[in-house]
PAVEX-975437 format. One record per atom (N, C-alpha, C): residue number from 0; residue in three letters; chain; atom name; x, z, y. Coordinates in steps of 0.2 Angstrom, whole numbers. Layout:
# PAVEX-975437
{NUM, 'Ala', 'A', 'CA', {X, Z, Y}}
...
END
This chain:
# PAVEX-975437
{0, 'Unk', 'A', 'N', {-558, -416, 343}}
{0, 'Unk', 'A', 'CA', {-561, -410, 343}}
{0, 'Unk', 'A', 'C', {-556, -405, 346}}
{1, 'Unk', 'A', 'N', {-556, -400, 349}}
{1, 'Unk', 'A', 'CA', {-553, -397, 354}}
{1, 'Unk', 'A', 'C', {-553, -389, 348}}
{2, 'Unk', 'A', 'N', {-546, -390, 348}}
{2, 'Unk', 'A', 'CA', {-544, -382, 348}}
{2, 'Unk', 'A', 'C', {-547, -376, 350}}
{3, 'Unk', 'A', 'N', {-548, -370, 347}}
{3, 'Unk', 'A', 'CA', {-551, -363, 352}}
{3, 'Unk', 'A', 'C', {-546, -360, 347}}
{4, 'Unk', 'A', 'N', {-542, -356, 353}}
{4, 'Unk', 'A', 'CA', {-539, -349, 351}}
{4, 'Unk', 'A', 'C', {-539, -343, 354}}
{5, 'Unk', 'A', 'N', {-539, -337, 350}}
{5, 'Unk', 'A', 'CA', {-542, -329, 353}}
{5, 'Unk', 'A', 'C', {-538, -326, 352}}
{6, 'Unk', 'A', 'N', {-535, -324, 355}}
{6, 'Unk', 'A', 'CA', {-526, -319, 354}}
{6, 'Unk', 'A', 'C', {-530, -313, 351}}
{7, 'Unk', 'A', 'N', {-528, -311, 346}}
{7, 'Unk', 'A', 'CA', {-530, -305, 343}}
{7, 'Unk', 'A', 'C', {-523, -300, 345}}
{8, 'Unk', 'A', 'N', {-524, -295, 352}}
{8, 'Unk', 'A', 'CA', {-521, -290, 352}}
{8, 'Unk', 'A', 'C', {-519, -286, 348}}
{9, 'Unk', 'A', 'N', {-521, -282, 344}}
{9, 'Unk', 'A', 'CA', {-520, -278, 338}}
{9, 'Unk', 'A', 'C', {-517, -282, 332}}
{10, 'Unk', 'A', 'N', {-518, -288, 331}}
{10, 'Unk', 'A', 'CA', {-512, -292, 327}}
{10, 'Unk', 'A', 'C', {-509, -292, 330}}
{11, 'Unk', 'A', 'N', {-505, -294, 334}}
{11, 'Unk', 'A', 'CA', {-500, -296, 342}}
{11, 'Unk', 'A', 'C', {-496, -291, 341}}
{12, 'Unk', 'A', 'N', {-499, -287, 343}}
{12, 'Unk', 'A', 'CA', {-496, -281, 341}}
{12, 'Unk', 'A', 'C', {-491, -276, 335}}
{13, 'Unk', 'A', 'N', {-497, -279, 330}}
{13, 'Unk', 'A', 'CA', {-493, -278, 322}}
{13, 'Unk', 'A', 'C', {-488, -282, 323}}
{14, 'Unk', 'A', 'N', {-488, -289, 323}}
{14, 'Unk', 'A', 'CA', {-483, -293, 323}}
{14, 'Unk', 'A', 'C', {-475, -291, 327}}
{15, 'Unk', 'A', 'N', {-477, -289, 333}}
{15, 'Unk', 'A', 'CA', {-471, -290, 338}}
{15, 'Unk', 'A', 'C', {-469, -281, 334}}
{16, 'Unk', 'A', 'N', {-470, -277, 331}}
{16, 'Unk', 'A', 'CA', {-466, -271, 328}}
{16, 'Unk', 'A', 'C', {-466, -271, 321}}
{17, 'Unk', 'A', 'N', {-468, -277, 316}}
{17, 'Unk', 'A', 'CA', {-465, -279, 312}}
{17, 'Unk', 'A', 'C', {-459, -276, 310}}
{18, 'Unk', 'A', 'N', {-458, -274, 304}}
{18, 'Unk', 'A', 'CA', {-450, -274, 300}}
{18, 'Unk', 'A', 'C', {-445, -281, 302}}
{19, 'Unk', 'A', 'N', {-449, -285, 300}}
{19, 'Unk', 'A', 'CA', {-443, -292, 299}}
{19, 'Unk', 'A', 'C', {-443, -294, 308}}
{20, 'Unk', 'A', 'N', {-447, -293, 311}}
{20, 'Unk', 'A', 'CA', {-446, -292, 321}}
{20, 'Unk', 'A', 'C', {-443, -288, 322}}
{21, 'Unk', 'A', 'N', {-439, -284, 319}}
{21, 'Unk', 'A', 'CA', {-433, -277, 322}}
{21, 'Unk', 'A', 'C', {-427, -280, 318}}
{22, 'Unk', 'A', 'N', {-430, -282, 312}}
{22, 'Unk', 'A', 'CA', {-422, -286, 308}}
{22, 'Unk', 'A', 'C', {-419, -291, 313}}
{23, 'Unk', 'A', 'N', {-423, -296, 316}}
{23, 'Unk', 'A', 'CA', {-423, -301, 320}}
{23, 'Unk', 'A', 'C', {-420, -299, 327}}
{24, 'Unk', 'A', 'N', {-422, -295, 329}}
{24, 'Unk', 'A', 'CA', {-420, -294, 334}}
{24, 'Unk', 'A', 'C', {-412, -289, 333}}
{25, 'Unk', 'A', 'N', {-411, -284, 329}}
{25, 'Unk', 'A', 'CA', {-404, -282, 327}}
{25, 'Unk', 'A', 'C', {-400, -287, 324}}
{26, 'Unk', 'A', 'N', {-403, -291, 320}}
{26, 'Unk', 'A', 'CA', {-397, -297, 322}}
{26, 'Unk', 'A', 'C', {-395, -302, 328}}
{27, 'Unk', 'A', 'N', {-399, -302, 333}}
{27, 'Unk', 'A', 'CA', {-396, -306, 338}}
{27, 'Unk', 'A', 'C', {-393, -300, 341}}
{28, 'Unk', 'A', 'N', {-395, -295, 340}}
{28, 'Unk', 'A', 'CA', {-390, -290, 346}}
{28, 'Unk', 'A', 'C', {-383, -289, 341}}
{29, 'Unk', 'A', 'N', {-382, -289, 336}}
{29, 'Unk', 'A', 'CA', {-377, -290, 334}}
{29, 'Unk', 'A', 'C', {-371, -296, 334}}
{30, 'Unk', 'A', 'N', {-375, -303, 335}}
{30, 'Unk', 'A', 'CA', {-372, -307, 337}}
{30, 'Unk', 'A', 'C', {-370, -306, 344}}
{31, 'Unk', 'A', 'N', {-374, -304, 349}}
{31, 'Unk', 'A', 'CA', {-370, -300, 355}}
{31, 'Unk', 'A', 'C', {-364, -298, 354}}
{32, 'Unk', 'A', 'N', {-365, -291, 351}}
{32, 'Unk', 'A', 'CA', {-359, -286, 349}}
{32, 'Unk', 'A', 'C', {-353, -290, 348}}
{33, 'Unk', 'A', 'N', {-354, -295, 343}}
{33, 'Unk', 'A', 'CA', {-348, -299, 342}}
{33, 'Unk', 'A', 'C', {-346, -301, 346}}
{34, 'Unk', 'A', 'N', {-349, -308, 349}}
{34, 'Unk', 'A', 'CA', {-347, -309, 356}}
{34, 'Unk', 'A', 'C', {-344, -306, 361}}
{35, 'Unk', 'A', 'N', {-345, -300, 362}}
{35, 'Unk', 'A', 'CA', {-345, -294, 369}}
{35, 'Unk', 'A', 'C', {-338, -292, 365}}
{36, 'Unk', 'A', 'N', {-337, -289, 359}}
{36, 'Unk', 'A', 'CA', {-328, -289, 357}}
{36, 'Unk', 'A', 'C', {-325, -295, 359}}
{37, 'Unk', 'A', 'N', {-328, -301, 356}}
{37, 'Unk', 'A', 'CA', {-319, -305, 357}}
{37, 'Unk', 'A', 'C', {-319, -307, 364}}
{38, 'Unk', 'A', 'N', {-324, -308, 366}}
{38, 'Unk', 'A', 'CA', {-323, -307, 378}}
{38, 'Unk', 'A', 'C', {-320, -304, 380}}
{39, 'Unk', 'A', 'N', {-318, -295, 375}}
{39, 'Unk', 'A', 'CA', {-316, -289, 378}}
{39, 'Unk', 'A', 'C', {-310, -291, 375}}
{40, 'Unk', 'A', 'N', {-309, -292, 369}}
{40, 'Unk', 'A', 'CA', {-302, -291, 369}}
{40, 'Unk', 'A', 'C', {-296, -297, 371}}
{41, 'Unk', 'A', 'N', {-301, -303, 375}}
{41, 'Unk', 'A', 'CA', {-296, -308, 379}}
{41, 'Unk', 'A', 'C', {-296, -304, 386}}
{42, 'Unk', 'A', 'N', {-300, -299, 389}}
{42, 'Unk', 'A', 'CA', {-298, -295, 397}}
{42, 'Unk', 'A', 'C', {-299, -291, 400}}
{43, 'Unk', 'A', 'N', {-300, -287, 392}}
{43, 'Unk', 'A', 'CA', {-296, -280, 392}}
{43, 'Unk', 'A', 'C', {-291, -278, 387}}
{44, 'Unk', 'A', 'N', {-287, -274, 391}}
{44, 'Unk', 'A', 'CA', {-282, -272, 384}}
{44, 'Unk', 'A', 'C', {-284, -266, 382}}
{45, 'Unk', 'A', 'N', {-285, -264, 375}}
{45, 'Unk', 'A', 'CA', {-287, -258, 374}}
{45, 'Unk', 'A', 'C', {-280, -255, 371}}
{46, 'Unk', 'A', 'N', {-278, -250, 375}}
{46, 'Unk', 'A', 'CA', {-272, -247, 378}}
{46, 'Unk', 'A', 'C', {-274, -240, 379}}
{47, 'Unk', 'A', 'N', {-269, -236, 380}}
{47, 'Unk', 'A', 'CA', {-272, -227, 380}}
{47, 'Unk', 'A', 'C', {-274, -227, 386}}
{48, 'Unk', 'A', 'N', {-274, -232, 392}}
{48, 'Unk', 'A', 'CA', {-277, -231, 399}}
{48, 'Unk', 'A', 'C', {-285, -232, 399}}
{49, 'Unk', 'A', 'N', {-286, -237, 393}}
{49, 'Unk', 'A', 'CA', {-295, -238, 394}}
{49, 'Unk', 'A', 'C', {-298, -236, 386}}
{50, 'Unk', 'A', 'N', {-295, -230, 382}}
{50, 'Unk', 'A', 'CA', {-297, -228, 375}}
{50, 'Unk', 'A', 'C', {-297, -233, 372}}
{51, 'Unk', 'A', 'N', {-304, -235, 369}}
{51, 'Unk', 'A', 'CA', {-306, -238, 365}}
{51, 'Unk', 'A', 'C', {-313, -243, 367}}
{52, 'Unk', 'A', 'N', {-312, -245, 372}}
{52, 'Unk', 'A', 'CA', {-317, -247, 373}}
{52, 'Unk', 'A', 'C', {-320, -256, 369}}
{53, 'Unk', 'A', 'N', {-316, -256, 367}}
{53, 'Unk', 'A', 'CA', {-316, -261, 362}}
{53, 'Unk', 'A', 'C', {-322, -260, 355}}
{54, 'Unk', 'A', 'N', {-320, -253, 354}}
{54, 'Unk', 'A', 'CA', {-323, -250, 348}}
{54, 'Unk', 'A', 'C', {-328, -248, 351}}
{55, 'Unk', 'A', 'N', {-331, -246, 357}}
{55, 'Unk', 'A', 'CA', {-336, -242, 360}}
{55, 'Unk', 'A', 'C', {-343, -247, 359}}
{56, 'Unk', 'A', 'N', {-343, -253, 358}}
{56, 'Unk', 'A', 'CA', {-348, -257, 357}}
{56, 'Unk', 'A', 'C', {-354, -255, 353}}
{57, 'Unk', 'A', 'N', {-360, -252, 351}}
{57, 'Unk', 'A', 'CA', {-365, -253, 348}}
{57, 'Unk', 'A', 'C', {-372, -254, 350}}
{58, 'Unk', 'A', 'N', {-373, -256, 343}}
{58, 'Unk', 'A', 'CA', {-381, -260, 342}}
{58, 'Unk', 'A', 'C', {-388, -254, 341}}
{59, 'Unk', 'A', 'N', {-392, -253, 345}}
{59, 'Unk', 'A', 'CA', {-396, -250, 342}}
{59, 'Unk', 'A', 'C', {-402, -255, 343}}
{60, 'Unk', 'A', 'N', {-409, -251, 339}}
{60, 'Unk', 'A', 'CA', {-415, -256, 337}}
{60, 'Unk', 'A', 'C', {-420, -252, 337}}
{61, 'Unk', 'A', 'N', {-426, -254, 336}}
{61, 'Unk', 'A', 'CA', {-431, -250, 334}}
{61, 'Unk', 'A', 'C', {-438, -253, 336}}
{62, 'Unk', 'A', 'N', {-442, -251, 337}}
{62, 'Unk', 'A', 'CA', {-449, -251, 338}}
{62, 'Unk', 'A', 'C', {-454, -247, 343}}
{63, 'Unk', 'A', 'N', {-457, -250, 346}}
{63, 'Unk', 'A', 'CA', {-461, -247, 352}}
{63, 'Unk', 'A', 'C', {-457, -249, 358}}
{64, 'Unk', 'A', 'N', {-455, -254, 360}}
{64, 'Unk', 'A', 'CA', {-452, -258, 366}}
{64, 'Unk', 'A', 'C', {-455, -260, 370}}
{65, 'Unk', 'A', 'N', {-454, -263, 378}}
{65, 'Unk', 'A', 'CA', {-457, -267, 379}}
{65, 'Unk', 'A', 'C', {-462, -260, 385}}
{66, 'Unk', 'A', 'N', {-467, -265, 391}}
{66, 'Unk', 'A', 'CA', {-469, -259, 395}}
{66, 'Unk', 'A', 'C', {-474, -256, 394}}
{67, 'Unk', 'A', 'N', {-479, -258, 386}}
{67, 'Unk', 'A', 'CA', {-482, -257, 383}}
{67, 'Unk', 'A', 'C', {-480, -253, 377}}
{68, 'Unk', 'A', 'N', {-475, -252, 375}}
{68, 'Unk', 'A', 'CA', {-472, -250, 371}}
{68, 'Unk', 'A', 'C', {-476, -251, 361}}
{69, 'Unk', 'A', 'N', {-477, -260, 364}}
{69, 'Unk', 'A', 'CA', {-480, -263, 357}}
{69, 'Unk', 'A', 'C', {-475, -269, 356}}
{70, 'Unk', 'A', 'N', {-467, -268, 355}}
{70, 'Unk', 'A', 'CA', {-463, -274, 354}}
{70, 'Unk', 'A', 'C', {-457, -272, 351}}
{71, 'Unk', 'A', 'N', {-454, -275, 346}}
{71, 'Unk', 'A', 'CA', {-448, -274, 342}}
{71, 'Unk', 'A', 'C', {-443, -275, 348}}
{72, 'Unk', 'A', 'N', {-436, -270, 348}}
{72, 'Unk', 'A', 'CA', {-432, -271, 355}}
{72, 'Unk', 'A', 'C', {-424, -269, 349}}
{73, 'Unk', 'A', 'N', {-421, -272, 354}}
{73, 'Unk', 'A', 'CA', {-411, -273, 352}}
{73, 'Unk', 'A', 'C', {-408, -270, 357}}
{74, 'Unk', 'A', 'N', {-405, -269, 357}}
{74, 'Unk', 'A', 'CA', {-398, -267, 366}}
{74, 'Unk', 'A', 'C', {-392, -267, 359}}
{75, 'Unk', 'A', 'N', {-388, -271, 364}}
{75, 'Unk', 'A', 'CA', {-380, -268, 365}}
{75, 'Unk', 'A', 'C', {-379, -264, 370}}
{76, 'Unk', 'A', 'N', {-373, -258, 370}}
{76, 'Unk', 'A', 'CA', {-372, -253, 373}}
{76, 'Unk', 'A', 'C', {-364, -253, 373}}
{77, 'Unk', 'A', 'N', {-361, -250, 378}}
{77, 'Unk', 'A', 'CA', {-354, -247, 378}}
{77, 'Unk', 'A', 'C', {-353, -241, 382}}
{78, 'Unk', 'A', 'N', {-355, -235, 379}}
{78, 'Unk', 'A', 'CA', {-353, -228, 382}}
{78, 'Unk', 'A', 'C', {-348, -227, 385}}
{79, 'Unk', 'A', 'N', {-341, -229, 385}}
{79, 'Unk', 'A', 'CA', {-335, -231, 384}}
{79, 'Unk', 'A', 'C', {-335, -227, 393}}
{80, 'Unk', 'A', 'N', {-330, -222, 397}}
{80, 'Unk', 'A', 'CA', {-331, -221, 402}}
{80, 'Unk', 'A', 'C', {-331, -226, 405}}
{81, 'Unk', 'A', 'N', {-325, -234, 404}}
{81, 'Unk', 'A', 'CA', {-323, -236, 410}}
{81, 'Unk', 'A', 'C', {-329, -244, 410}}
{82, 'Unk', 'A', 'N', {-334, -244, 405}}
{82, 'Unk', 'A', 'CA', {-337, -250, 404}}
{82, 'Unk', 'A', 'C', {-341, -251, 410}}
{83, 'Unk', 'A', 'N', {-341, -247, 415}}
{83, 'Unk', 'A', 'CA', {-344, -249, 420}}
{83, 'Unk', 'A', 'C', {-341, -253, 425}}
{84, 'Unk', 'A', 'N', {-336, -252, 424}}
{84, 'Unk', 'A', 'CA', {-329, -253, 430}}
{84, 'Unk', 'A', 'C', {-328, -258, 426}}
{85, 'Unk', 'A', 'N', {-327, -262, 420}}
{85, 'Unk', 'A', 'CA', {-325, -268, 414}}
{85, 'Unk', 'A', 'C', {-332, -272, 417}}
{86, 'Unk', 'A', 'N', {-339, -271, 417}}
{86, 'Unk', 'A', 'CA', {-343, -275, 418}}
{86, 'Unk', 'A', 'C', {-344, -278, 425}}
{87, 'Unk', 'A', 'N', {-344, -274, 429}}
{87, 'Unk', 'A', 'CA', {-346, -272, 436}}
{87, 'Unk', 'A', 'C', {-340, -272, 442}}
{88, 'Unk', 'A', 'N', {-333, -271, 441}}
{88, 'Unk', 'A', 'CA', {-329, -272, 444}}
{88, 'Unk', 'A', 'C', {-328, -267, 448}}
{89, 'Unk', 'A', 'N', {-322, -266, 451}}
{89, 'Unk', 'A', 'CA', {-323, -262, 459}}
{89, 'Unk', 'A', 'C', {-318, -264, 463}}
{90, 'Unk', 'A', 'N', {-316, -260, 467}}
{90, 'Unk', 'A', 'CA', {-313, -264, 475}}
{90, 'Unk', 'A', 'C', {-306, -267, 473}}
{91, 'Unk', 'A', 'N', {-305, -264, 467}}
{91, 'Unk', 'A', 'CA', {-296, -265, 465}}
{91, 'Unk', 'A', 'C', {-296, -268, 456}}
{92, 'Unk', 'A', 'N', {-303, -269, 454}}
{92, 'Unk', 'A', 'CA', {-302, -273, 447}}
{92, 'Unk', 'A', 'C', {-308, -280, 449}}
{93, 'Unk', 'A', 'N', {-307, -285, 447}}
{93, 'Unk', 'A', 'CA', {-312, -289, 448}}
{93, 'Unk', 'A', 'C', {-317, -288, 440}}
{94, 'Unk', 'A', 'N', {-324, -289, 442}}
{94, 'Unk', 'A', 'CA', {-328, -288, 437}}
{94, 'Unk', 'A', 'C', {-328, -295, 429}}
{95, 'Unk', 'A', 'N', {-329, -291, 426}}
{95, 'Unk', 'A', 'CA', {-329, -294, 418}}
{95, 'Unk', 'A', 'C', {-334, -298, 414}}
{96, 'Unk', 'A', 'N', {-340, -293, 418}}
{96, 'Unk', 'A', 'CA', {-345, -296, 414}}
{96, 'Unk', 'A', 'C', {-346, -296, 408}}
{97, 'Unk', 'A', 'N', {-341, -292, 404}}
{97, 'Unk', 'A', 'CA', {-344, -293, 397}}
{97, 'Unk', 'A', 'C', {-349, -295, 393}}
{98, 'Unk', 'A', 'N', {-354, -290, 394}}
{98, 'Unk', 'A', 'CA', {-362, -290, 391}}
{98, 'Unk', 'A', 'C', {-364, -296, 393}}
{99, 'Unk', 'A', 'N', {-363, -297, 402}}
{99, 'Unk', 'A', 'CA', {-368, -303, 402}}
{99, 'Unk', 'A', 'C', {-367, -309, 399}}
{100, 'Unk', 'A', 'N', {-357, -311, 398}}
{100, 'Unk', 'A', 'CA', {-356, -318, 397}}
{100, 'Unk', 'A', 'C', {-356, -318, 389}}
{101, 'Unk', 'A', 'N', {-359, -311, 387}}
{101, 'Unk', 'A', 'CA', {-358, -308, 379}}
{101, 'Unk', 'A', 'C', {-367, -314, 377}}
{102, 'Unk', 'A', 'N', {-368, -309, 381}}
{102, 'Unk', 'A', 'CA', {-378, -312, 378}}
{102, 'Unk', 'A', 'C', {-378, -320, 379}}
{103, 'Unk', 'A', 'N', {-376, -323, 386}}
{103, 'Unk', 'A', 'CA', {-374, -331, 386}}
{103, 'Unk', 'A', 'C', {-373, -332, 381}}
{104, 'Unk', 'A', 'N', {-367, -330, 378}}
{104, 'Unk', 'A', 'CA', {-361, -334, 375}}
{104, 'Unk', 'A', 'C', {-364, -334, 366}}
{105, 'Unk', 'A', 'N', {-370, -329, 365}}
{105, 'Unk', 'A', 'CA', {-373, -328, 358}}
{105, 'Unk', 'A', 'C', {-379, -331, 359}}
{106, 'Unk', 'A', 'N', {-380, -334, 365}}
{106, 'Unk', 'A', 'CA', {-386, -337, 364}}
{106, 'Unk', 'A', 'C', {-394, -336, 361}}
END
């Protein structure tokens, strides 16, 4: 006998903005974070040339994500003025990647 299933939307919904689905998701973005430190502190120096961009690192989470805005969401961030130029590179620093070899590297 053959399975039938009916996505119920409005459960779908509760579920992906769930409390323990925002817990779930701020802790991989904080396994991020972690990751995205110790990448930073092997190839950048945090030095009074680049502040503190080491410390710049955080986690924010919340609810209403996604292009529907029905999904529990994470980001790492680095406001840091020079983390553009640390991730992205420019014509006189080669690019670092942090964030992105951060996400890889947290799996």
């Amino acid at each position: 006998m053959a399975a039938n299933f009916q996505w119920d939307y409005a459960g779908g919904r509760e579920m992906l903005n769930a409390p323990w689905m925002v817990a779930e998701m701020h802790a991989r973005a904080e396994r991020v974070k972690e990751a995205a430190i110790g990448l930073a502190a092997e190839h950048v120096s945090d030095d009074d040339r680049y502040g503190h961009y080491i410390d710049d690192f955080e986690v924010d989470s919340g609810t209403e994500g996604g292009i529907h805005h029905d999904r529990a969401w994470a980001r790492v961030t680095n406001d840091n003025e020079i983390a553009v130029y640390v991730e992205f590179g420019t014509s006189k620093m080669t690019e670092q990647a942090i964030l992105r070899r951060a996400l890889d590297a947290a799996g």
